[in-house]
N, C-alpha and C positions, 0 to 999 in steps of 0.2 A: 452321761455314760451309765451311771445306774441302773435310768429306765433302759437302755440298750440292754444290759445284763441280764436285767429283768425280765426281758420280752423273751429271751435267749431260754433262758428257765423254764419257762411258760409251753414254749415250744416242745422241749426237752419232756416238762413234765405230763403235759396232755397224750388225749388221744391213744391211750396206751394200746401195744399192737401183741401179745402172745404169739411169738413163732419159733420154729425149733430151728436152734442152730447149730446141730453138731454138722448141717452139710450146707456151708454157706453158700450162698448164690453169689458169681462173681459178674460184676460189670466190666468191662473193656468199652475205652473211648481213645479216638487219637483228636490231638492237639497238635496244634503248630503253634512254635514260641517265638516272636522274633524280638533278639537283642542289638539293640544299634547303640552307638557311639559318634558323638562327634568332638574331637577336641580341638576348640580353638589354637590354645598355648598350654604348655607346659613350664614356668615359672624355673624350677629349678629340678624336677622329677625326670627322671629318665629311666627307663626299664619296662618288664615286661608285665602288664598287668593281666590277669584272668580274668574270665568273660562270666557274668551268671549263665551255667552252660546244664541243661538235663544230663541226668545220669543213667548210665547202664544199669538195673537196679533189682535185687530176686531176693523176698524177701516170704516168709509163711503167709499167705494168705496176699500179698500182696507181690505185682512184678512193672517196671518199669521200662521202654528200651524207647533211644531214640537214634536219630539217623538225621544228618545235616540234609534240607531241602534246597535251600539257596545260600551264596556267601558272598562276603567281598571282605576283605581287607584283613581278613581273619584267619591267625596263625592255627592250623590245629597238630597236634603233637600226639599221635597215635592213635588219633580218631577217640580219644577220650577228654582231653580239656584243650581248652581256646582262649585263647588270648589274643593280644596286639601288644605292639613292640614302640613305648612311646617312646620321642627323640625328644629333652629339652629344645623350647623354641621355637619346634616342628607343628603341624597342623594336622588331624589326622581323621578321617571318615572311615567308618567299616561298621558291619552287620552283619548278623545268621538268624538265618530260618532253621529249628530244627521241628523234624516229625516226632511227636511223643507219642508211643503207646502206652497207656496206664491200665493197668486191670487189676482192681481192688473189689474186696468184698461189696456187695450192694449199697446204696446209700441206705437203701431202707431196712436192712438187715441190721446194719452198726447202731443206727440211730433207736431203730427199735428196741434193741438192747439195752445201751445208755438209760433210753426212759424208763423200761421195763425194774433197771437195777434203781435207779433212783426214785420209784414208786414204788414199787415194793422189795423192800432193801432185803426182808428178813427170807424172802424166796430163795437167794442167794448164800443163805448159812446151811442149806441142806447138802445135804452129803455128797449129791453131785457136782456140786460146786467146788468141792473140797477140794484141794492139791495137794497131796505129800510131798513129792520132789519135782522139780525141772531138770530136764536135758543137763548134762554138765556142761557140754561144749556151748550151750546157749546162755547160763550162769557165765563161762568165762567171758563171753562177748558181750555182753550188754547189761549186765550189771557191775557198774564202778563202785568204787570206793563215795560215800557219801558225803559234800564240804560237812568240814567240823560245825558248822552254823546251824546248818539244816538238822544235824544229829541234835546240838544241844539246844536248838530254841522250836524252830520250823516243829519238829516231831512231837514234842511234848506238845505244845498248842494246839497239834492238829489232833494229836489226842483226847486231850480236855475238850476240841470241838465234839469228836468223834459223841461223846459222854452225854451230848444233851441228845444223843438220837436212843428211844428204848433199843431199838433191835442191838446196838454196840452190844449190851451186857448178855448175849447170846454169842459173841464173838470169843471165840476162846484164844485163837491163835490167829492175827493179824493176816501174816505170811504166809497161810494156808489157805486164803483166799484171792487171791489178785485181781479177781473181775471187781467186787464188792469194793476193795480197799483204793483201787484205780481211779473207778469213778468217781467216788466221794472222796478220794487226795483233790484229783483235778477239782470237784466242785467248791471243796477246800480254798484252794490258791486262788482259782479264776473268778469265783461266782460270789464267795461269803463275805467278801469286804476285807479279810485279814489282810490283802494285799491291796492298796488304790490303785487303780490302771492309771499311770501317769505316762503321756509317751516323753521320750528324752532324743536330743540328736546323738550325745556322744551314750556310750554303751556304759553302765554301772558295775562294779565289783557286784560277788552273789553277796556280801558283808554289808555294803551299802544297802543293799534292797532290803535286807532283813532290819536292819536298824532303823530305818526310815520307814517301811512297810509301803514303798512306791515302787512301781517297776509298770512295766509293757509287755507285749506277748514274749520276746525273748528270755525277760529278768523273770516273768513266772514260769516259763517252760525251765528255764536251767537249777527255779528251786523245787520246781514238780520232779523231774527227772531225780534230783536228789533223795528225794524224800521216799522217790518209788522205791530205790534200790535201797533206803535203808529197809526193807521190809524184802530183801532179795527179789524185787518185780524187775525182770529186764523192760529196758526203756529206753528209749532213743529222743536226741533232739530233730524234728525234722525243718529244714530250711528251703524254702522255694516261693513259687507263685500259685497263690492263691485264684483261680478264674470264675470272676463274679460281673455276672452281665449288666452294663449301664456303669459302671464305677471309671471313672477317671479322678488325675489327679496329680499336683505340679506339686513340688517340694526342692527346697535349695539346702545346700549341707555344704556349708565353704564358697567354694568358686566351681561347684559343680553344680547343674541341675538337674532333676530328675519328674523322666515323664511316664505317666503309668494309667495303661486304658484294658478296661475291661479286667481289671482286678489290678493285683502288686503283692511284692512281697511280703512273704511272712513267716513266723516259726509257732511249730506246737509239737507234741507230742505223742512219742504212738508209746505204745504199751502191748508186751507180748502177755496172751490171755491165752494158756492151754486148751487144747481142742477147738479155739477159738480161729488165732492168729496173732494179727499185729492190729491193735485197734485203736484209731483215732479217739484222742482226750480235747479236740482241741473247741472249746467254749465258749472260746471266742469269736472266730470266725466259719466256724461249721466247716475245714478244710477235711476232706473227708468222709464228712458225714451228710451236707448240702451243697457241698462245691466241689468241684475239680479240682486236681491240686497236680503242680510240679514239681517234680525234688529236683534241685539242684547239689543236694548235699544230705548226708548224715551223721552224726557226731555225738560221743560220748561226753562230749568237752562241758563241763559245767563252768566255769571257772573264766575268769578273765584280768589279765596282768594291767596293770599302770601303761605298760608300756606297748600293750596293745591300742589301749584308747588313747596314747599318745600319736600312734603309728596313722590314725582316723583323721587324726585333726592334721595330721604333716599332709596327708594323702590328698586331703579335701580343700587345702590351701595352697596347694601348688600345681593341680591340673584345674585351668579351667573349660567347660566345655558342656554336654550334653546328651542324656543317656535317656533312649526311650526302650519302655517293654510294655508286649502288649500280647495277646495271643487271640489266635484265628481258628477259623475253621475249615475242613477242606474245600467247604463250597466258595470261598474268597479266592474269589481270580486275581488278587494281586500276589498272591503266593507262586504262580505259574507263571508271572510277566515281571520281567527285570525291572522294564519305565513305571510301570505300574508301583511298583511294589518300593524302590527310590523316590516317588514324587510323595506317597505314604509318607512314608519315614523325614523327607523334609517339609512336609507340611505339619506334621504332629510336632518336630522337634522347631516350627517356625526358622525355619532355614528362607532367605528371601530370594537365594541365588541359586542357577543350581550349583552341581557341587564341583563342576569343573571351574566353574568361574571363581568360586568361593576357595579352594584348595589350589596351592601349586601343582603341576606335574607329578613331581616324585611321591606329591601324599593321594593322590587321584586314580593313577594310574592303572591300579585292576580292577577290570569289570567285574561285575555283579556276573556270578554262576549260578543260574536256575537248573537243579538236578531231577526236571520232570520225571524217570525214571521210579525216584524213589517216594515220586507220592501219590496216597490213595485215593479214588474218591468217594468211597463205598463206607468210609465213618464218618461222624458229625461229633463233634463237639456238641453238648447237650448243656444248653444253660439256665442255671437255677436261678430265679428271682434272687435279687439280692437283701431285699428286704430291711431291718436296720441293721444287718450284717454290716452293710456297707460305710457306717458311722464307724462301729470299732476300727475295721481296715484300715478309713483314712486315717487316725490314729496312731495306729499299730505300725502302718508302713515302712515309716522311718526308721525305726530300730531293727530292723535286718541289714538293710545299710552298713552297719558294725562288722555285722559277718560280714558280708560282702569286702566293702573294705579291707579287714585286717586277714582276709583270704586271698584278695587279689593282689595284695603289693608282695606275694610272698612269690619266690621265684622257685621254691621249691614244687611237688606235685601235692594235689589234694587229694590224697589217697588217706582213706580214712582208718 
């Protein structure tokens, strides 16, 4: 994992590109997601679970919108979140296709930046760089309160890191910089060892990770995000899929299995940078800055209860069953054909029957909706070499799972 980190750096730090970005160039690409489910049995779970579903999404510099292409079996409740309705006992098959449009800053813009600050750091202390204030209404929204851990251990440490760089003793005021202090937190947490990338199935308190100095992309995005805000940077945790070409990947968590082609989930962090935007910090797996990415979620939330990672392990032990995600492009003709796009789905999830033989009636019974109408064919999906990206990923995978989980067993909305 080291040398992955290292290769990572390497990347980051080469090649360096001089461009001005007060007018950034934006890319637009649509993606198609598809989420399927199959549940054998449900043990003793009954209710309504939530579906990893794209979000309607507009944010500075960046905007997200999707639209369902195909469905079956899949509740949706205002044309914003989807779910299925499990029955103890009951068997249950269903999947969505949705359209993603993503239109974010340039890869080669973000990225060039990144390297630019972490070569030459001290370019970054002149006065253009400088911020006196931020938006108030953007202060209220995205900068939280910092866990007490991160204030009294996390900060001090990244400081005394900050100490062995000369250009620091040019820094007069931390907080007055956010591009400069952004980068070098996240290379802080991700890249300098303070933290060991250990991945875990169940999700860790942010007190565990700091004591032990182990976490995954989740446990360092939730002490990155912390750390930003003690320095008033708004910051967000971002949650989704990752789309990196050639990656598959099986993983079990309880009595559930999980199948994941052509990338899988993950969490990193964006960071709002004046006159900038919202910029990808994520180090690990280049979500952003060399890959596509999906949001299904955004969240302030640092923090995680006992009784959440309680909530994972009840979840994961009483539905058995089988979840594939994968994403396509528009030129894939099983996106447009129902048989097509079903015999997919049971052959990834190794299903041997089809699914009317396999399910009774009552869990079979509505067909697949292909809403040719709403899709394009005039984008592509553009896919970046995955490179040793793809090492962290399978890694990293399993700990979104957490989200996911203690998101879906909640029958309230995920309105952030």
């Amino acid at each position: 994992m080291r040398q992955v980190l290292s290769c990572l750096v390497t990347v980051l730090l080469a090649s360096l590109v001089v461009a001005c970005f007060s007018e950034t160039a934006v890319d637009c690409v649509t993606i198609y997601f598809l989420n399927s489910i199959v549940i054998e049995s449900s043990t003793s779970y009954s209710g309504v679970l939530y579906l990893e579903s794209p979000i309607n999404i507009s944010m500075t510099g960046f905007n997200q919108t999707t639209k369902i292409a195909a469905s079956r079996g899949v509740i949706s409740e205002g044309g914003e979140w989807y779910s299925i309705n499990v029955v103890s006992g009951s068997p249950l098959y269903a999947f969505v296709v949705f359209e993603v449009r993503i239109c974010s800053p340039e890869f080669s813009s973000s990225l060039n930046l990144v390297r630019e600050v972490l070569a030459k750091p001290e370019n970054f202390l002149k006065e253009e760089w400088r911020v006196e204030y931020l938006p108030t209404d953007t202060l209220l929204e995205y900068v939280g309160t910092p866990p007490e851990v991160v204030e009294t251990r996390v900060k001090p440490d990244f400081e005394d890191w900050l100490k062995t760089f000369s250009w620091y003793y040019g820094l007069d005021n931390a907080s007055k910089y956010p591009l400069l202090v952004s980068v070098y937190a996240a290379r802080f947490i991700y890249l300098s060892g303070y933290i060991q990338y250990e991945a875990s199935l169940l999700p860790r308190t942010i007190e565990e990770v700091v004591e032990s100095k182990k976490g995954d992309c989740d446990d360092m995005s939730r002490i990155l995000v912390g750390l930003l805000w003690s320095y008033g940077i708004p910051a967000v945790i971002v949650h989704g899929f990752t789309a990196i070409e050639g990656f598959s990947m099986r993983s079990t968590l309880g009595t559930l299995e999980y199948v994941f082609e052509r990338g899988g989930p993950h969490a990193f962090v964006l960071a709002y940078i004046p006159n900038y935007g919202w910029l990808s910090l994520d180090f690990l797996a280049g979500s952003l800055l060399t890959n596509h990415f999906v949001i299904w979620g955004i969240t302030r939330s640092v923090t995680l209860s006992r009784e959440d990672i309680e909530e994972v392990e009840r979840i994961h032990s009483t539905v058995v069953g089988k979840q594939l995600m994968t994403v396509m492009t528009s030129q894939d003709p099983r996106i447009y054909d129902a048989t097509s796009l079903e015999l997919f789905i049971n052959s990834s999830l190794g299903l041997t029957k089809p699914v009317s033989q396999t399910l009774p009636p009552s869990a079979s019974e509505t067909e697949t909706r292909v809403i040719t109408e709403t899709v394009t064919q005039d984008q592509e999906y553009i896919a970046i070499p995955a490179l040793t990206l793809t090492a962290v990923l399978a890694i990293a995978v399993l700990t979104v799972l957490v989200w996911r989980a203690t998101t879906l067993s909640r029958t309230q909305s995920r309105k952030l």
